[in-house]
C-alpha positions in Angstrom: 114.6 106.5 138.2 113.8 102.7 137.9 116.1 100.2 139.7 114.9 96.8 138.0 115.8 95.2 135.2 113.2 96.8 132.3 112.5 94.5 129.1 111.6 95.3 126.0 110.4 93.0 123.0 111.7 94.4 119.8 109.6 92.0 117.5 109.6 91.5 113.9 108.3 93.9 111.2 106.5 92.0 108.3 105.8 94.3 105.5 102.6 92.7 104.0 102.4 94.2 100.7 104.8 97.4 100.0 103.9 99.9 97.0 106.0 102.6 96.2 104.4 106.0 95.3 107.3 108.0 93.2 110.3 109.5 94.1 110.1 112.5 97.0 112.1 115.6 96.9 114.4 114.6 99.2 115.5 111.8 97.1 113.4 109.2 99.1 110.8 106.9 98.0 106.8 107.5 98.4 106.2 104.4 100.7 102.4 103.1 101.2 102.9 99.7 103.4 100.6 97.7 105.5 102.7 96.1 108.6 102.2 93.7 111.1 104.5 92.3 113.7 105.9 89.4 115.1 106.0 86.1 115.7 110.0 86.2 116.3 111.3 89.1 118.3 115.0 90.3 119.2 115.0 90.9 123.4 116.2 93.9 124.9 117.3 94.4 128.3 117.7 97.9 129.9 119.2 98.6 133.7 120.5 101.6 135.1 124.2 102.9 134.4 126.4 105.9 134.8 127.0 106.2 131.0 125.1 104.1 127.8 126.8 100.8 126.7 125.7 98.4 124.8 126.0 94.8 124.6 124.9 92.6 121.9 124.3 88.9 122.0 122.6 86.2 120.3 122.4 84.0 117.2 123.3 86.8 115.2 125.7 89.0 117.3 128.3 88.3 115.0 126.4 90.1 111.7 125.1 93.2 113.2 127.2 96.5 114.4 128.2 96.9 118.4 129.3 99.9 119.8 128.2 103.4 117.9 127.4 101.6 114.6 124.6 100.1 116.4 121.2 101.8 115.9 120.3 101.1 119.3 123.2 103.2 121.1 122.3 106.1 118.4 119.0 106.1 119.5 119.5 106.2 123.3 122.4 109.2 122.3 119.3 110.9 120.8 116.9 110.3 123.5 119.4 111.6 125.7 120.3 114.3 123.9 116.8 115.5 123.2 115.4 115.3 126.4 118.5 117.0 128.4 118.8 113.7 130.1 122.1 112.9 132.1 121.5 109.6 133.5 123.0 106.2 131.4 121.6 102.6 131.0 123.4 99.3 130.3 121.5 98.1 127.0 121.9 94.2 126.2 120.6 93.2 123.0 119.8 89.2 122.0 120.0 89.4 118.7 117.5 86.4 116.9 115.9 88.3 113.6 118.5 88.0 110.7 120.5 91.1 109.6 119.2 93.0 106.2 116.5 90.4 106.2 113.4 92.7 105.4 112.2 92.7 108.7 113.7 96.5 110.5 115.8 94.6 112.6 117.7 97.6 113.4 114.6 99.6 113.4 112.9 97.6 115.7 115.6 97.3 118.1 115.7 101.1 118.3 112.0 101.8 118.6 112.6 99.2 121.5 115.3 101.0 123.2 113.2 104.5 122.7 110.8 102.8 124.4 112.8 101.1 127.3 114.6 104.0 128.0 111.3 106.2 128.2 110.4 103.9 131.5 113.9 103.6 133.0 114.6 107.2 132.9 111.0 107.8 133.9 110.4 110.7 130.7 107.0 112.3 130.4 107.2 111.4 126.9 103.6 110.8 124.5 103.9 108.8 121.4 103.7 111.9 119.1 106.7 113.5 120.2 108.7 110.3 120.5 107.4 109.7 116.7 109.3 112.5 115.5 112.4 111.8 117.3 112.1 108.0 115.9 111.9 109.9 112.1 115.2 110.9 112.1 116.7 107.6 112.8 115.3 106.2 110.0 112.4 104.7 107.8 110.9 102.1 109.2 112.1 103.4 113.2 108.4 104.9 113.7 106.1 102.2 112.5 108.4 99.8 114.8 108.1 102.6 118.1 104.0 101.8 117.3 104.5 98.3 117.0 100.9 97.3 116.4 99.3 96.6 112.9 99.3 99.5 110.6 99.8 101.2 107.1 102.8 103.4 107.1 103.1 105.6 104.0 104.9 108.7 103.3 109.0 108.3 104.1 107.6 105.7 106.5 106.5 108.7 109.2 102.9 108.7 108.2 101.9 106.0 110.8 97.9 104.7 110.7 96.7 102.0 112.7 94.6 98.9 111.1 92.4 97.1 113.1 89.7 94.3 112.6 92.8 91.8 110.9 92.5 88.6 111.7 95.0 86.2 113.1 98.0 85.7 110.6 99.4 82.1 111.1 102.9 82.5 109.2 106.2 81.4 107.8 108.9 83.4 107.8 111.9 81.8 105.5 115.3 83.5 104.6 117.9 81.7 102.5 120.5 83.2 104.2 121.9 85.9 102.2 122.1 89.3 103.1 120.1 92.3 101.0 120.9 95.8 102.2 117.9 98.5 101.4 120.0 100.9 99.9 121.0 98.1 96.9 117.7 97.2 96.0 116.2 100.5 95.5 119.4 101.3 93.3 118.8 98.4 90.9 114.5 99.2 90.4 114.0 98.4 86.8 111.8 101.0 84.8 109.4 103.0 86.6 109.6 103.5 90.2 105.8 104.5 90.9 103.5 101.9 91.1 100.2 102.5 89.7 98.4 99.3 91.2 95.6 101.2 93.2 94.9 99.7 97.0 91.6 98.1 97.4 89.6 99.4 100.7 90.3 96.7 103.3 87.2 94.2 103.6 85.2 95.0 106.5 85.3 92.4 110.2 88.0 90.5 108.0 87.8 86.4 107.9 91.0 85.2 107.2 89.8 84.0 104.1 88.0 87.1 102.9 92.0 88.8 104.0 93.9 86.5 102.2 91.4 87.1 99.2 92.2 90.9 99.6 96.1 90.4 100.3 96.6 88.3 96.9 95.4 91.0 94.7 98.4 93.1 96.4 101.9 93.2 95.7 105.7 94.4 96.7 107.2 96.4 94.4 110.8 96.1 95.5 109.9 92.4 95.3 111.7 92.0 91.1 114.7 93.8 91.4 115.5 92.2 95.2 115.0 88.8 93.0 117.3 89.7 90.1 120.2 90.7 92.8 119.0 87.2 95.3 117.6 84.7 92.9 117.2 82.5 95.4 114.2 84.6 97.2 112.2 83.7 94.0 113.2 79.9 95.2 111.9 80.8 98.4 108.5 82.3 97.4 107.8 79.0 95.0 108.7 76.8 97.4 106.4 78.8 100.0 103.6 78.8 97.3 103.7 75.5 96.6 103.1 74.2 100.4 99.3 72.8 101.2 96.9 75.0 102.4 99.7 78.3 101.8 96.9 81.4 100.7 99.4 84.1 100.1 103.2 84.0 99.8 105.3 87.3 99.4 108.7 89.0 100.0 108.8 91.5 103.4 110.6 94.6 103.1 113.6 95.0 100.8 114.2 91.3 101.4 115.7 88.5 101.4 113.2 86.9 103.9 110.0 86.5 102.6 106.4 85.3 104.2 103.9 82.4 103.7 100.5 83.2 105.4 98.4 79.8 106.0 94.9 78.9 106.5 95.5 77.2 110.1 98.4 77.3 112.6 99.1 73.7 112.4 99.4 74.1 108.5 102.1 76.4 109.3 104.0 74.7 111.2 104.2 71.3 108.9 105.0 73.4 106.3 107.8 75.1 108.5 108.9 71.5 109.4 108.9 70.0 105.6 110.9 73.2 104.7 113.8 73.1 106.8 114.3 69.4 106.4 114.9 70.2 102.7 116.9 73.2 103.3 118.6 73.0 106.9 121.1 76.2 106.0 117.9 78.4 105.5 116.4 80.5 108.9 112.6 79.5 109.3 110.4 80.4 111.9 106.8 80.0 112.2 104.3 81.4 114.8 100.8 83.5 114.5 100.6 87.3 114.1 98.2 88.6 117.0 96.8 91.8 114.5 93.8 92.7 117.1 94.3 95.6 119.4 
């Protein structure tokens, strides 16, 4: 077993566009999603222990679960569980992406401890059969364990990697409010299918040519999260309206939502001019490395 300190960065999950397919059997949605990651991470910290604790600090310690209401500790009790393994880690989580923002902070963190705890404990372990553990923890667990640009469809287990993206210089905005999953798929208006059809990606994508392709796209939870937050529509115009902003949409189930930008530097005046207005609001800024 490993006796350093192991790291893992459990970074952002940025849904891009998000189309939902019809109600499953098992009462779930159809999801069909393409996902990026980054540019703001939470950090995990794994080192070896007699039993699993876990220890969670940060900006936002205060508005996420500790102890076994954490998704992280459930994970490492499945890992544990599944492989037959008897050995424990201290788990310290800094806590920096905003609770039932939109972008699988939970998720990520867990697909982040799988991972961590793979190496500390030294399990022969591919990323098939860690897939299918990360399924039962939840929806977005698996596209977070990959970590790397990619549609996820299905209940979110159907995991397809996208490559040729360009760079993504973003802006990543949340007003501040909290918007759990379950309550925006409860208040859907209408129809829960979309029948918008995907169009093929365009081939060695310019950012130009991907922003083209991205605007024709859409999220469809993106209506009913604004009628419950109407403040995230405040945040999408305000996004829109900034110079050279190309696309502007909602991640996830919300509240935080996305500007993408036609240079880095764009971005980051546009970050700047938005929190000046709004201090109270959590902004970040930084470019999406999509090429693997």
């Amino acid at each position: 077993m490993a006796d350093a300190v192991l790291a893992e960065r459990a970074a952002a999950k940025i849904n891009l566009d998000l189309y939902l397919r019809g109600r499953r059997e098992d009462g779930y949605h159809e999801l069909d999603s393409l996902v990026v990651f980054g540019p703001v991470a939470d950090r995990l910290t794994l080192t070896p222990a007699d039993g699993l604790e876990l220890e969670v600090t940060g900006p936002f310690a205060t508005s996420v679960p500790h102890g076994e209401a954490n998704l992280v500790l459930r994970a490492a009790r499945d890992l544990a569980s599944w492989t037959g393994v008897a050995a424990g880690a201290r788990l310290r989580l800094e806590k920096h992406l905003p609770p039932a923002a939109g972008l699988g902070g939970g998720s990520t963190d867990a697909a982040a401890a799988l991972r961590g705890l793979v190496r500390l404990w030294e399990l022969d372990l591919d990323l098939v059969q860690l897939l299918e553990l990360a399924a039962g923890l939840g929806a977005d667990v698996p596209v977070c364990l990959y970590a790397h640009s990619a549609r996820m469809r299905g209940r979110g287990e159907r995991i397809d990697p996208v490559r040729g993206l360009p760079e993504l210089p973003l802006v990543l905005v949340n007003p501040g409010v909290e918007l759990p999953t379950a309550t925006v798929f409860a208040a859907l208006r209408g129809a829960s299918a979309s029948t918008h059809a995907r169009p093929p990606l365009p081939a060695a994508s310019t950012l130009p040519l991907f922003a083209e392709w991205l605007s024709r796209g859409r999220n469809d939870l993106e209506a009913a999260a604004c009628d419950l937050r109407p403040v995230i529509a405040e945040v999408l115009t305000r996004l829109r309206n900034e110079p050279d902003c190309l696309v502007a949409r909602m991640s996830g189930s919300g509240a935080t939502c996305w500007g993408l930008f036609a240079r880095p530097t764009a971005a980051a005046a546009a970050a700047a001019r938005i929190a000046a207005d709004r201090p109270a609001w959590w902004i970040v800024h930084g470019t999406v490395e999509t090429r693997r």
